[in-house]
C-alpha positions as CSV (number, residue, x, y, z in Angstrom):
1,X,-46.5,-47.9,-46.4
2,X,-42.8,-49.1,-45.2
3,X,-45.0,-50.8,-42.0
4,X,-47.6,-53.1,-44.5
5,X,-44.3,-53.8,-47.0
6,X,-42.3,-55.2,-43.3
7,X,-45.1,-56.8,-42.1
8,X,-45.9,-59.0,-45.2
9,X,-46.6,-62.8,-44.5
10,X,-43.7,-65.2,-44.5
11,X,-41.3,-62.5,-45.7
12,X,-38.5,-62.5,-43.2
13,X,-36.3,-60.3,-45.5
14,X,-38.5,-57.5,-45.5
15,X,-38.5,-57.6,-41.6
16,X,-34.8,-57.7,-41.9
17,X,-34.8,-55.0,-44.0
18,X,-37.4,-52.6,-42.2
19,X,-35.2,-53.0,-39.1
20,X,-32.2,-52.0,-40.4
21,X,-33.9,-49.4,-42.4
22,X,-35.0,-47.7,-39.0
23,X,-31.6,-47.8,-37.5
24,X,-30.0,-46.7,-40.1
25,X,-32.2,-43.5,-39.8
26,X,-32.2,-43.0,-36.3
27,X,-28.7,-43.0,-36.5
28,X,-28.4,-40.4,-38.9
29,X,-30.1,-37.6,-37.6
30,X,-28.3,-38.8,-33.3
31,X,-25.1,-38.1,-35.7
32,X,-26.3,-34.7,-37.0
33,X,-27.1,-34.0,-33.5
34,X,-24.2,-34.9,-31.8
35,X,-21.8,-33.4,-34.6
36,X,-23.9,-30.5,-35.7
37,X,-23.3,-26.6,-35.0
38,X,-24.1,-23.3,-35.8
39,X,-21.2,-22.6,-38.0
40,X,-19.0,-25.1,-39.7
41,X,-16.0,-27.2,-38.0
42,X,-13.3,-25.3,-40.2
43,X,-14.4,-22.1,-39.0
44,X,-14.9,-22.6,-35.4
45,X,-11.4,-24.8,-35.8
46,X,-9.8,-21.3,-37.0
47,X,-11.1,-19.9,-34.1
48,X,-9.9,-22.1,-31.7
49,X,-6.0,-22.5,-33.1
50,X,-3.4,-20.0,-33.2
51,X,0.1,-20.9,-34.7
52,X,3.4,-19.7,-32.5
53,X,7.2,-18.9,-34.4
54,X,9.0,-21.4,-31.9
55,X,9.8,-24.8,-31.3
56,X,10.5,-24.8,-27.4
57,X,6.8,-26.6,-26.7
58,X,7.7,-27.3,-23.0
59,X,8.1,-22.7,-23.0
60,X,4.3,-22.7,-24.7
61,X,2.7,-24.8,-22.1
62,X,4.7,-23.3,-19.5
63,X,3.0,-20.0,-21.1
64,X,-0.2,-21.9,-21.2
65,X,-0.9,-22.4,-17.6
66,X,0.2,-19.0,-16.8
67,X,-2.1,-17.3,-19.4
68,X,-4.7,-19.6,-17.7
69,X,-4.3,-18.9,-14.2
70,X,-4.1,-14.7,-14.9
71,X,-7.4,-15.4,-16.7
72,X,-9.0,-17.2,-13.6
73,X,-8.5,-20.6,-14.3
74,X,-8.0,-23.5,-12.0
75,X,-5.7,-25.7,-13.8
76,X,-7.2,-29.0,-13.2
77,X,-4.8,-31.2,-15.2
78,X,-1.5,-30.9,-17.3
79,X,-0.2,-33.3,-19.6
80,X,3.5,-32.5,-20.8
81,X,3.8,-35.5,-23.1
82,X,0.5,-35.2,-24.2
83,X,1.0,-31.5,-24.7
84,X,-2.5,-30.7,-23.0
85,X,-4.1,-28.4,-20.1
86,X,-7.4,-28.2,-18.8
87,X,-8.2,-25.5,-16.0
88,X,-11.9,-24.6,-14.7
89,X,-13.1,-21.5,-13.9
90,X,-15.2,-21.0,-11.3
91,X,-16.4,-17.7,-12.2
92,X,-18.2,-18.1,-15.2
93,X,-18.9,-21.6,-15.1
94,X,-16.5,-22.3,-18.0
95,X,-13.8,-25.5,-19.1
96,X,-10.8,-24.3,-21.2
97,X,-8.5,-27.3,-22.4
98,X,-5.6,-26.3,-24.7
99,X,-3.6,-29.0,-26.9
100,X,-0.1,-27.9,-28.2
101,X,1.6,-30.0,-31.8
102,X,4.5,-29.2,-32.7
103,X,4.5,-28.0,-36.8
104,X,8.0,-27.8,-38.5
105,X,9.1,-24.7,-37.0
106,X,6.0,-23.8,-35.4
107,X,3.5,-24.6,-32.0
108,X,0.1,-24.7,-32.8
109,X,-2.0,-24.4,-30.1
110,X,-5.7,-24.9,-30.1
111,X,-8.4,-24.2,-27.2
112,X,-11.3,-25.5,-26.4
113,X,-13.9,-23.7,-24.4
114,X,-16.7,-24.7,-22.6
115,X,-19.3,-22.9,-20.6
116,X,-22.7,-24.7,-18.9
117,X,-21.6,-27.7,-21.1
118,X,-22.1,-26.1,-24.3
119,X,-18.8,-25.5,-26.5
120,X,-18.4,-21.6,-26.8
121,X,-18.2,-20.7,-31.0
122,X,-18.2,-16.9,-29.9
123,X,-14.7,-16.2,-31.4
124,X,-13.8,-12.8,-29.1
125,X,-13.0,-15.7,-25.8
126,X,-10.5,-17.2,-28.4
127,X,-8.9,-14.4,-30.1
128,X,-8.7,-12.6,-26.0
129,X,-6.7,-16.3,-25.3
130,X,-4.4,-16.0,-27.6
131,X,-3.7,-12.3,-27.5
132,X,-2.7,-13.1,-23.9
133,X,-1.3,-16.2,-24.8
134,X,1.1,-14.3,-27.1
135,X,2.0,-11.5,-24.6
136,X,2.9,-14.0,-22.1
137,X,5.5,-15.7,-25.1
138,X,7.1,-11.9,-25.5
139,X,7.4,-11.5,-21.9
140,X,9.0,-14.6,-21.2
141,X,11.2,-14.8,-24.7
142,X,12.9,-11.2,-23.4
143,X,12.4,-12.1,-20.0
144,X,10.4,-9.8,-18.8
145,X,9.6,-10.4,-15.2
């Protein structure tokens, strides 16, 4: 029906039309693809972030890498000014990359974890991040060796 209405003698428009018709709805569902998940973005995002009662961001990433390595992680790159580490780990096949903003008088810190190049939604890997990520802050804020 949309084919015999685009392919209508002398009517340029409607060819015009059809083709942007056909993009326009491949595009949509490459979109829902590419941006769709099993849960929503605000819940996975709540997952992934974790809010910490200081303001000393250089202490958090510090904490960061440390967390990472005791986990298993390979630190693959760190980014002070960017306020970002990425670490591999070999073991089970995994990414983590971790982005720190500061918030008033607040870090937040928020993870994102890969593993065989699919983005982990599982919250347990998250909330065992930042319960390490949090004992690592104690340890170091009463420096604990």
């Amino acid at each position: 029906m949309i084919c015999d209405f685009i392919l209508e003698e002398g009517n340029e428009k409607n060819l015009i039309y059809g083709a942007l018709l056909l993009a326009l709805a491949g595009c949509s569902s490459v979109q829902k693809d590419v941006l769709g998940t099993d849960q929503s973005q605000v819940q996975l995002r709540s997952y992934q972030s974790h809010s910490f009662g200081t303001t000393d961001r250089e202490r958090v990433l510090r904490a960061i890498i440390s967390t990472m390595q005791d986990l298993g992680f390979i630190i693959d790159k760190a980014d002070e000014k960017l306020g970002t580490v990425s670490g591999t780990s070999f073991a089970y096949a995994s990414k983590l990359t971790v982005s720190v903003r500061s918030i008033g008088s607040q870090i937040l810190v928020r993870a994102n974890a890969q593993a065989d190049l699919k983005q982990i939604t599982d919250p347990e890997p998250y909330q065992n991040f930042f319960k390490a990520l949090g004992q690592s802050l104690f340890l170091d804020a009463n420096e604990v060796q």
